[in-house]
C-alpha positions in Angstrom: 0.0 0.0 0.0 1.8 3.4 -1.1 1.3 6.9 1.2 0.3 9.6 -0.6 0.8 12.8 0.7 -1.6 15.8 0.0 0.7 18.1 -2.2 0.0 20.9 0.4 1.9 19.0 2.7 4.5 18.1 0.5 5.3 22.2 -0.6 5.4 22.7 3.2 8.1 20.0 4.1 9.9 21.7 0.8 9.7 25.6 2.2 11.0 24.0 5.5 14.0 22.4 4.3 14.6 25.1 2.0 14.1 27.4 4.9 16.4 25.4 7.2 19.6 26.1 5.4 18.6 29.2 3.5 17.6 31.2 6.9 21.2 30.7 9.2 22.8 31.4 5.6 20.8 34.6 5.6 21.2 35.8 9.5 25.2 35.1 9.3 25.4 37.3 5.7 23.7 40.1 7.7 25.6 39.6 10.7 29.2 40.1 8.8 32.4 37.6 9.1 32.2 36.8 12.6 28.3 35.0 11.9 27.4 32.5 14.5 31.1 31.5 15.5 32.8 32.6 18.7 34.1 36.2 18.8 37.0 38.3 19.7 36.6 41.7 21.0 39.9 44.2 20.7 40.4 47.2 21.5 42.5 50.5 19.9 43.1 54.3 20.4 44.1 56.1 18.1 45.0 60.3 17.4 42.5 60.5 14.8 40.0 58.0 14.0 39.4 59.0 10.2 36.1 59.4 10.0 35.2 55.7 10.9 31.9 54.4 12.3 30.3 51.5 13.7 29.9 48.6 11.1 33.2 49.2 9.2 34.9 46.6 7.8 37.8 44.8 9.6 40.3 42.7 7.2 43.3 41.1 7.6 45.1 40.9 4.4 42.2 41.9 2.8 40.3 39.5 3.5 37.5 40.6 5.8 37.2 38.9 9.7 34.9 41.6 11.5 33.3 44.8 11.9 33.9 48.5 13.5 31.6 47.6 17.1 31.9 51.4 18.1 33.7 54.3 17.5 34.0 57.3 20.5 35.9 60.0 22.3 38.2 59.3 25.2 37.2 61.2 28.7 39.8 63.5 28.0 38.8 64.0 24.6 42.1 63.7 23.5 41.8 60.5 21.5 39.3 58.0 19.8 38.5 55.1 21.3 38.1 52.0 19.1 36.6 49.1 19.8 36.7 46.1 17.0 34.5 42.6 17.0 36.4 40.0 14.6 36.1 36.2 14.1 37.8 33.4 16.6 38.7 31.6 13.9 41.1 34.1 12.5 44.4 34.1 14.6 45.6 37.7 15.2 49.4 37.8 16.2 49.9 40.4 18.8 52.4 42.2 17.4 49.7 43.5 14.2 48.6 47.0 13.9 45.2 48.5 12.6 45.2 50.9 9.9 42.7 53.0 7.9 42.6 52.7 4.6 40.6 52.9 1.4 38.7 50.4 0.0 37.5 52.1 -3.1 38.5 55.1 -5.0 34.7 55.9 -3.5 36.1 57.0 -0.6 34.9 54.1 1.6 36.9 53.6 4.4 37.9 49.5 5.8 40.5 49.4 8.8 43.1 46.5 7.8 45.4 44.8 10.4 48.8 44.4 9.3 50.7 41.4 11.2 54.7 41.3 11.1 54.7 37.4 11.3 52.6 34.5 11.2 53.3 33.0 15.1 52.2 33.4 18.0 51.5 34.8 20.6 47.8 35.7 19.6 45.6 38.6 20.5 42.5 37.2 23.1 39.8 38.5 23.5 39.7 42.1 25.6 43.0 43.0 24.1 44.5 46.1 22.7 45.6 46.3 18.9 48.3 49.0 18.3 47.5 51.6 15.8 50.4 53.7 15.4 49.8 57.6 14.0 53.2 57.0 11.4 51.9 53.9 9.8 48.3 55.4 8.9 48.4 56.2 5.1 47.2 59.7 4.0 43.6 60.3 3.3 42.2 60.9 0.3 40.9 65.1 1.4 44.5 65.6 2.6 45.9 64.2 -0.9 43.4 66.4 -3.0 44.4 69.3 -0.9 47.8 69.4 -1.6 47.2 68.4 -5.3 45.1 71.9 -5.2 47.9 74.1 -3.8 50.0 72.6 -6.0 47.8 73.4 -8.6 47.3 77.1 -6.9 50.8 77.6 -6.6 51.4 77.5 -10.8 50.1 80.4 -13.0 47.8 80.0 -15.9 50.1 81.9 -17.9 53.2 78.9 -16.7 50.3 75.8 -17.4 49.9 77.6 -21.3 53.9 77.5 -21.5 53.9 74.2 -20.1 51.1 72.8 -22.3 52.8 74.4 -25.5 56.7 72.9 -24.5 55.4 69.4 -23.9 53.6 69.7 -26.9 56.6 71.0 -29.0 58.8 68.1 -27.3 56.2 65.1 -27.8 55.5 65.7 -31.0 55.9 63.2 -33.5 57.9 61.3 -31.3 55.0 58.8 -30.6 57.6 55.9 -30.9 60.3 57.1 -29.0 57.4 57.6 -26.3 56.5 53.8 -26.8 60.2 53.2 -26.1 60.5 55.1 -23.0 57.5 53.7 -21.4 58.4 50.0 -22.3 62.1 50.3 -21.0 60.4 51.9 -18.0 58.6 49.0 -17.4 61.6 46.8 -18.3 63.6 48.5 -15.8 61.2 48.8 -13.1 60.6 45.0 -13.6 64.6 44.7 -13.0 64.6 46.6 -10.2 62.0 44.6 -8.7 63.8 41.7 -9.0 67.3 42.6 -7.8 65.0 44.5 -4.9 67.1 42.8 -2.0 70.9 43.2 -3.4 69.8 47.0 -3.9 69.0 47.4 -0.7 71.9 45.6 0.7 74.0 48.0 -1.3 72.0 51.2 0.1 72.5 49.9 3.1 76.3 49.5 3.1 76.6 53.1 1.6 74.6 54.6 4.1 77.3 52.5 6.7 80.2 54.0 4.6 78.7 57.5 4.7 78.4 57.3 8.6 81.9 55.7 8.9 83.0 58.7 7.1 81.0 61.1 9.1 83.1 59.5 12.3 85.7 60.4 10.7 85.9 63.8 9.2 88.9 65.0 10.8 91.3 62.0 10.0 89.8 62.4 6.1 90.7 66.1 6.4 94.1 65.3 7.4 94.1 62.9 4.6 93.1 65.0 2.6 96.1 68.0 3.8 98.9 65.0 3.2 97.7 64.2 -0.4 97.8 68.1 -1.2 101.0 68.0 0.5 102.6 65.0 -1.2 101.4 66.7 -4.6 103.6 69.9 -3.7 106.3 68.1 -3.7 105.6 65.8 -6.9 105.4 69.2 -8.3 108.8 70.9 -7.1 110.6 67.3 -7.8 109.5 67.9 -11.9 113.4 67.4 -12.8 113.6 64.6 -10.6 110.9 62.7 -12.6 111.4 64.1 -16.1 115.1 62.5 -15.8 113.2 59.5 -13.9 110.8 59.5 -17.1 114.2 60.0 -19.7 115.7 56.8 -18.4 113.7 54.4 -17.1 113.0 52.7 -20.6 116.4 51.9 -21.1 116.4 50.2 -17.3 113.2 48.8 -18.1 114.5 47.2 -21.5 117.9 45.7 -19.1 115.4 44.4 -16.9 113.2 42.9 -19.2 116.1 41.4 -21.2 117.5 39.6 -17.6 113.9 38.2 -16.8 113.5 36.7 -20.1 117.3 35.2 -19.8 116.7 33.4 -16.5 112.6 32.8 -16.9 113.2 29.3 -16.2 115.1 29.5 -13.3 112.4 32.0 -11.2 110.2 29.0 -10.2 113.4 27.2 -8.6 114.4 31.0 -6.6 111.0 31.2 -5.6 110.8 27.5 -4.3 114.3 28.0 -2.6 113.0 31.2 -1.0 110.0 29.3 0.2 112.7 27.1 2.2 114.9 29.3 3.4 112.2 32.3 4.7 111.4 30.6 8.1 114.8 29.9 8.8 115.6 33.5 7.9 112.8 34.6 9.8 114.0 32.9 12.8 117.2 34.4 13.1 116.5 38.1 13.0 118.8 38.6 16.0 121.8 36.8 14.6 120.9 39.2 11.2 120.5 42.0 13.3 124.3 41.3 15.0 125.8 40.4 11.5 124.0 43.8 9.9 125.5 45.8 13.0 129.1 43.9 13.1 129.7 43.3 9.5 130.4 47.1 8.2 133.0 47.7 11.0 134.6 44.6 10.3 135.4 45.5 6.7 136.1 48.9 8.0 138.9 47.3 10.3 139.5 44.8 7.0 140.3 47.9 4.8 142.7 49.6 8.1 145.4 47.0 7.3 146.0 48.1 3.8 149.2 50.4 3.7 151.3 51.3 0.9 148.7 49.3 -1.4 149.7 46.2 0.6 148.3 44.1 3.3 150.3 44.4 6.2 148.8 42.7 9.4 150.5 40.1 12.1 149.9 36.5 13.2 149.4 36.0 16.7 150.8 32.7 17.3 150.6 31.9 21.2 146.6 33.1 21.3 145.6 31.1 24.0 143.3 27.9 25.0 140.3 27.9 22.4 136.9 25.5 23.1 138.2 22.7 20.6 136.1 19.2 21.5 133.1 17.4 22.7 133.2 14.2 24.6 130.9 11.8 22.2 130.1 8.5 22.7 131.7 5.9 20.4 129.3 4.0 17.7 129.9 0.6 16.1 131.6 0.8 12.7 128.9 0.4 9.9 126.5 1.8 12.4 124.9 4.9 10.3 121.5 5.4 12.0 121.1 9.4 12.4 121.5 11.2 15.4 120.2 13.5 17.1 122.2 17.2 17.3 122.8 18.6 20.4 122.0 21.8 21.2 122.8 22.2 24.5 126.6 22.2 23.9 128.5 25.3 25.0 132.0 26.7 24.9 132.9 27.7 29.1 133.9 31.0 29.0 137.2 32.0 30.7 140.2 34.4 30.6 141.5 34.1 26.6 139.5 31.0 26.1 138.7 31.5 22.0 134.7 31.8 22.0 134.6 31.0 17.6 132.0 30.0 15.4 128.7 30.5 14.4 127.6 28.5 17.7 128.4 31.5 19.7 125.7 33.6 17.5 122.6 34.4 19.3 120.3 31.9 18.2 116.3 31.7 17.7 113.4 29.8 20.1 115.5 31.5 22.8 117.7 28.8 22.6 120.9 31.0 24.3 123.7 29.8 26.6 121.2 30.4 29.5 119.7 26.8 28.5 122.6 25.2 27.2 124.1 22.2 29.6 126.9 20.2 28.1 130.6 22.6 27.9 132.9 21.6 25.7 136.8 20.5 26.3 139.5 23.6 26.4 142.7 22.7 24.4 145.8 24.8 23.8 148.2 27.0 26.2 147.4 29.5 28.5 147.4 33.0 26.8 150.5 35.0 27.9 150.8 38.9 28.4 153.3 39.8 25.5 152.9 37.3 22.5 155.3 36.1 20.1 154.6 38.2 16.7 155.6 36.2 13.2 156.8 38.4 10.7 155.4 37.7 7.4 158.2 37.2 4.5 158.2 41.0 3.3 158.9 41.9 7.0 161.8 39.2 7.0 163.3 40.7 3.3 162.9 44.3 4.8 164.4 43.0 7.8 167.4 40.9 6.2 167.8 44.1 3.7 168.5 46.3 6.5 170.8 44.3 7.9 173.2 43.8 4.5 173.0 47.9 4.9 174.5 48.3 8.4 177.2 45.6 7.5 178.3 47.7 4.3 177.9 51.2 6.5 180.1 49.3 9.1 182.8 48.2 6.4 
C-alpha cells in the first residue's frame, strides 16, 4: 500500500527544508564575518579615528574577519577610542597593527590589520591592537588638498607654456614615447627583481657614509697629506722628467735579464720558500751580523798600507773551546742522530769563543739553557805574545841588515 501525501503537505516539508539552510545562511550574511562563531573583541586608540563608524569593515590581508563595534571619544577628549568585533577563527598575532585605509576610489573607508609574522603569541579577547599615527596612510581630502595648492601655486600663464613645451617636445615622437614607457617597465621590472641586493647595497653606503661622518677629521688630514705630497711631486718635476728620460732603457735591461733566467724563477721562488722561516727565525743573529759586519770591513780595509796588506799573526793566542766528549758507535753503524744543542764553549780568561755556535740563536735557545761545555785545548794566553813576521817583514828586515854591515865596512 503506497502513502500519498496531499501536495500541500508536500510544498510545506519543501519551504521547510529550504528554509532550514537558507535562513542561518541569511542571519550570518547580515551579521558580517564573525556569523554564528565565537568572537574576539579588541580594543584601539588612536590620534585620529578618520572618520570611521560602527559597522566598518575589519580585514586582515584583505580578507574581511569583522566589523567596527563602536567608534568614540576618550574622557579626555584627547583620543578615539576604538573598539573592534572580529572572528575566533582568524588568529591575530599580537604584534599586528590596525590601519585606515581605502577600499575604493569611493572614498569608503575599511580598517586593515597588518601582522609582522605568522606565530604566535595571539591577540585574546579584551586586548589592545596597536595603531600607530606613522603607519596610517594619507587620506584621500589631505591628498586632494595638496594636489590643489599645487595646482594654486602654478600660474595660468606657466600651465599655457607648459602645455605648448610638452607639446613641442612630444611631437611626432610617438615611438620614442612607446620606447620610454616600455624600457620603464623593463627597468622597473629589474629593479623589482634585484630588490634585495639593492638594498643591501644602500645599506652598506649609508654604513660608509656614517663611517666617514666618524671620521671627518682624519679624512681632512688625509686630505692635507695628499695636497702635501702633490707639492712636492710638483717641485721634484726634474727629478721625474730624468726618472721619465731613463727608465725605458732600465726597463728594457730588466726585461732582457727576466726573459734570460725565466726558467730559473720557479726554482728561486721555491728555494726562498725554504729558506724564509729559517731566515725569519734568526732576526737577531741578522740583526748582530748587519751591526758587526760594516765595521769589520772597515777594520778589514785599516790594514791596507802602501797598497799592501800588512797585518800580524798572533801565534801563542791562548786555550780555544776545541772538542766534545761523544760516545763511540759501532763501525757500519749509520743510523742518524740527534744534534745537540745544548753544547756550549765555558767562557774564561783568553778562552777562544769561535764559530757560528756563539751567534745568538732563535726559540731562545741562548747559553742560559745550554748544559753540556765543551773540552778547552791549547796553552794559556800570555801577556806579550810572540809576533811572526810575514816574508816581506823578513826581506825588509834581512835588507837592512846587509845595509848596516856595508855602513860598518
Amino acid at each position: 500500500m503506497k502513502l500519498r501525501l496531499p501536495t500541500g503537505m508536500l510544498q510545506f516539508i519543501i519551504f521547510l527544508a529550504i528554509s532550514a539552510f537558507v535562513i542561518p545562511y541569511g542571519i550570518n550574511f547580515i551579521a558580517g564575518p564573525e556569523g554564528f562563531g565565537e568572537k574576539v573583541d579588541l580594543h584601539a586608540t588612536m590620534t585620529d579615528a578618520f572618520g570611521l563608524t560602527a559597522g566598518t569593515g575589519v580585514t586582515l590581508r584583505g580578507v574581511d574577519i569583522g566589523t567596527v563595534q563602536s567608534v568614540a571619544l576618550s574622557p579626555d577628549g584627547e583620543a578615539a577610542e576604538i573598539d573592534l568585533v572580529v572572528s575566533a577563527e582568524t588568529p591575530i598575532p599580537a604584534s599586528s597593527y590596525m590601519q585606515v585605509t581605502m577600499a575604493s576610489m569611493a572614498g569608503i573607508q575599511s580598517v586593515d590589520i597588518i601582522p609582522s609574522t605568522d606565530q604566535g603569541p595571539y591577540l585574546q579577547s579584551g586586548d589592545t591592537i596597536s595603531a600607530p599615527a606613522d603607519k596610517q596612510p594619507k587620506q584621500m581630502d589631505a591628498i586632494i588638498a595638496d594636489a590643489a595648492n599645487v595646482l594654486d601655486s602654478i600660474g595660468s600663464g606657466h600651465l599655457n607654456v607648459i602645455g605648448n613645451e610638452l607639446y613641442d617636445a612630444f611631437s611626432g615622437r610617438d615611438r620614442s614615447l612607446s620606447e620610454l614607457v616600455t624600457n620603464g617597465t623593463a627597468l622597473a621590472s629589474l629593479v623589482n627583481r634585484n630588490a634585495p641586493i639593492l638594498r643591501g647595497l644602500f645599506d652598506d653606503w649609508l654604513d660608509v657614509l656614517g663611517a666617514m661622518s666618524d671620521n671627518t677629521a682624519a679624512f681632512e688630514s688625509g686630505m692635507r697629506s695628499t695636497a702635501s705630497f702633490t707639492d712636492q711631486l710638483d717641485a721634484n718635476q726634474p727629478v721625474f722628467v730624468y726618472l721619465l728620460d731613463h727608465s725605458p732603457k732600465a726597463l728594457a735591461h730588466a726585461q732582457e735579464l727576466f726573459d734570460r733566467y725565466r726558467g730559473t724563477f720557479g726554482g728561486v721562488l721555491a728555494n726562498l720558500v725554504a729558506v724564509e722561516p729559517i731566515i725569519s727565525d734568526r732576526q737577531q743573529a741578522l740583526a748582530t751580523g748587519l751591526q758587526t759586519i760594516p765595521q769589520g770591513l772597515q777594520d778589514l780595509r785599516s790594514i791596507v798600507k802602501n797598497g799592501r796588506a800588512d797585518f800580524a799573526l798572533i801565534g801563542t793566542q791562548g786555550p780555544v773551546c776545541l772538542f766534545y766528549d761523544e760516545p763511540r758507535r759501532a763501525v757500519g753503524d749509520l743510523t742518524p742522530s740527534d744534534p745537540n744543542l745544548a753544547r756550549y764553549c765555558p767562557p774564561g780568561n783568553g778562552y777562544g769563543q769561535r764559530g757560528a755556535v756563539n751567534a745568538p740563536r732563535p726559540d731562545d735557545l741562548g747559553t742560559s739553557t745550554w748544559t753540556s761545555p765543551g773540552g778547552v785545548s791549547g796553552p794559556p794566553a800570555v801577556s806579550d805574545p810572540l809576533l811572526i813576521p810575514n816574508g816581506a817583514e823578513l826581506l825588509q828586515w834581512w835588507q837592512q841588515l846587509l845595509e848596516r854591515a856595508r855602513n860598518a865596512n
